[in-house]
Backbone bond lengths (Angstrom), bond angles and torsions (degrees), N, CA, C in turn:
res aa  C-N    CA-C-N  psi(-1)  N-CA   C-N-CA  omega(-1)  CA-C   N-CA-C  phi
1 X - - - 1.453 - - 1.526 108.30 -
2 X 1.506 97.75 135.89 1.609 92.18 -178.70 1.469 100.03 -120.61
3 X 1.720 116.80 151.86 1.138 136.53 145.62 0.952 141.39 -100.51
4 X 1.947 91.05 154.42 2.310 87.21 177.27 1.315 95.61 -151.02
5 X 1.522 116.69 139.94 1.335 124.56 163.36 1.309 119.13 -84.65
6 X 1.148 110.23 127.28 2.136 131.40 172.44 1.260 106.46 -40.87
7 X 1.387 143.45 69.72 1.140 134.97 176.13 1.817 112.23 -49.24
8 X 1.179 111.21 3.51 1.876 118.29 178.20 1.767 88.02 -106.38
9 X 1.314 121.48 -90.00 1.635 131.73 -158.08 1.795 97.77 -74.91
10 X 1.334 141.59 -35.11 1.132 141.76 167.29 1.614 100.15 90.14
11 X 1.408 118.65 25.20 1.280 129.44 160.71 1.404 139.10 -97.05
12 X 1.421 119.51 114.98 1.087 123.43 175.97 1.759 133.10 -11.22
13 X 1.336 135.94 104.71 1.213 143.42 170.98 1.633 134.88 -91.17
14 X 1.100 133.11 101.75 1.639 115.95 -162.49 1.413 97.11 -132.99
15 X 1.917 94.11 153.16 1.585 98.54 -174.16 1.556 92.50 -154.74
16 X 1.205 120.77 170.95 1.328 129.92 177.00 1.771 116.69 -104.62
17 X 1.235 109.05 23.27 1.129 108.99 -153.07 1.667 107.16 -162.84
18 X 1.252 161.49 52.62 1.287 171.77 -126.64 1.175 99.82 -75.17
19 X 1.231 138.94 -45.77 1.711 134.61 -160.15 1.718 116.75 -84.80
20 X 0.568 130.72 162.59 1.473 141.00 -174.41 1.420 111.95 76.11
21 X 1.808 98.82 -157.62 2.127 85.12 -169.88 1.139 81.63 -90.33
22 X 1.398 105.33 173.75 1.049 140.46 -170.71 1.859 112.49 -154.06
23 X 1.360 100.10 131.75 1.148 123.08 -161.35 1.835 140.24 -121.43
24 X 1.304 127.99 93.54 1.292 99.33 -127.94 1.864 84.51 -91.79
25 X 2.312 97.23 151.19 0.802 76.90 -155.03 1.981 116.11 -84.05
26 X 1.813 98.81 -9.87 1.615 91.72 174.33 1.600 131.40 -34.26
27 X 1.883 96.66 -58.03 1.434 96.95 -137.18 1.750 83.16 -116.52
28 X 1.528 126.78 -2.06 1.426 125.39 175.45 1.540 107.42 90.24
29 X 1.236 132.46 -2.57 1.681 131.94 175.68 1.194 120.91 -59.50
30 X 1.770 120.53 126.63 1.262 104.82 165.84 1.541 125.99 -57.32
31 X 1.698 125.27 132.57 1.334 112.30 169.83 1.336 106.61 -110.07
32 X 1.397 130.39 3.76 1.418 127.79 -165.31 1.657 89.97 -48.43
33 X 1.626 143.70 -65.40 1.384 125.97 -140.73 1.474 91.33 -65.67
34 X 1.754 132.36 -24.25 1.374 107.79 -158.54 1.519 130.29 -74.77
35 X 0.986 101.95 143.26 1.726 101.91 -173.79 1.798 103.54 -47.36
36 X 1.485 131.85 137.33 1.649 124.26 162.86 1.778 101.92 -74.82
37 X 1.789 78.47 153.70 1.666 91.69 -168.18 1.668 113.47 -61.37
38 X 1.358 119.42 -38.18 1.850 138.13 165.57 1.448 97.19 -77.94
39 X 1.684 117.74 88.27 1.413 136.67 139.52 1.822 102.16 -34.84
40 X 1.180 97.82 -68.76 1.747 92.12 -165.08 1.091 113.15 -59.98
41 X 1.326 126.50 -35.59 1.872 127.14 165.42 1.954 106.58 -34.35
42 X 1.113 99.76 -45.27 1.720 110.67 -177.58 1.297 107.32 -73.19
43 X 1.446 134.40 -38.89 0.963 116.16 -147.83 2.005 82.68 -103.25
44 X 1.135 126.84 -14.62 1.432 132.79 162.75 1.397 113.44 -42.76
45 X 1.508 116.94 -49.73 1.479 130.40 -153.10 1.043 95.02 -73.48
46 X 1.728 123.75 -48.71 1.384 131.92 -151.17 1.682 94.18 -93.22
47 X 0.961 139.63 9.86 1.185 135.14 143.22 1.166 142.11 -56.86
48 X 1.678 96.28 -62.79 1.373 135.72 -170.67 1.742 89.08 -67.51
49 X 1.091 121.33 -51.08 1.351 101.27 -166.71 1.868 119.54 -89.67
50 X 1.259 101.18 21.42 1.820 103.61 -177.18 1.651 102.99 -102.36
């Protein structure tokens, strides 16, 4: 599970899945550019798949 904080509403966002847009669902903001809060979750994925 990945996270991202709403840099607009400052509410929690979670997805199973990091890539594509991403959308938060309170306040409607794109978060796709924001970094997820579990770095190592990311840097896991990009492992797993090389």
């Amino acid at each position: 599970m990945v996270e991202k904080t709403c840099d607009k509403c400052q509410k929690p966002s979670y997805s199973s899945n990091y890539q594509g847009e991403w959308i938060c669902p309170y306040c409607g903001k794109d978060l796709t550019k924001i970094l997820a809060n579990n770095e190592d979750y990311l840097y896991s994925a990009e492992t797993i798949k090389k």
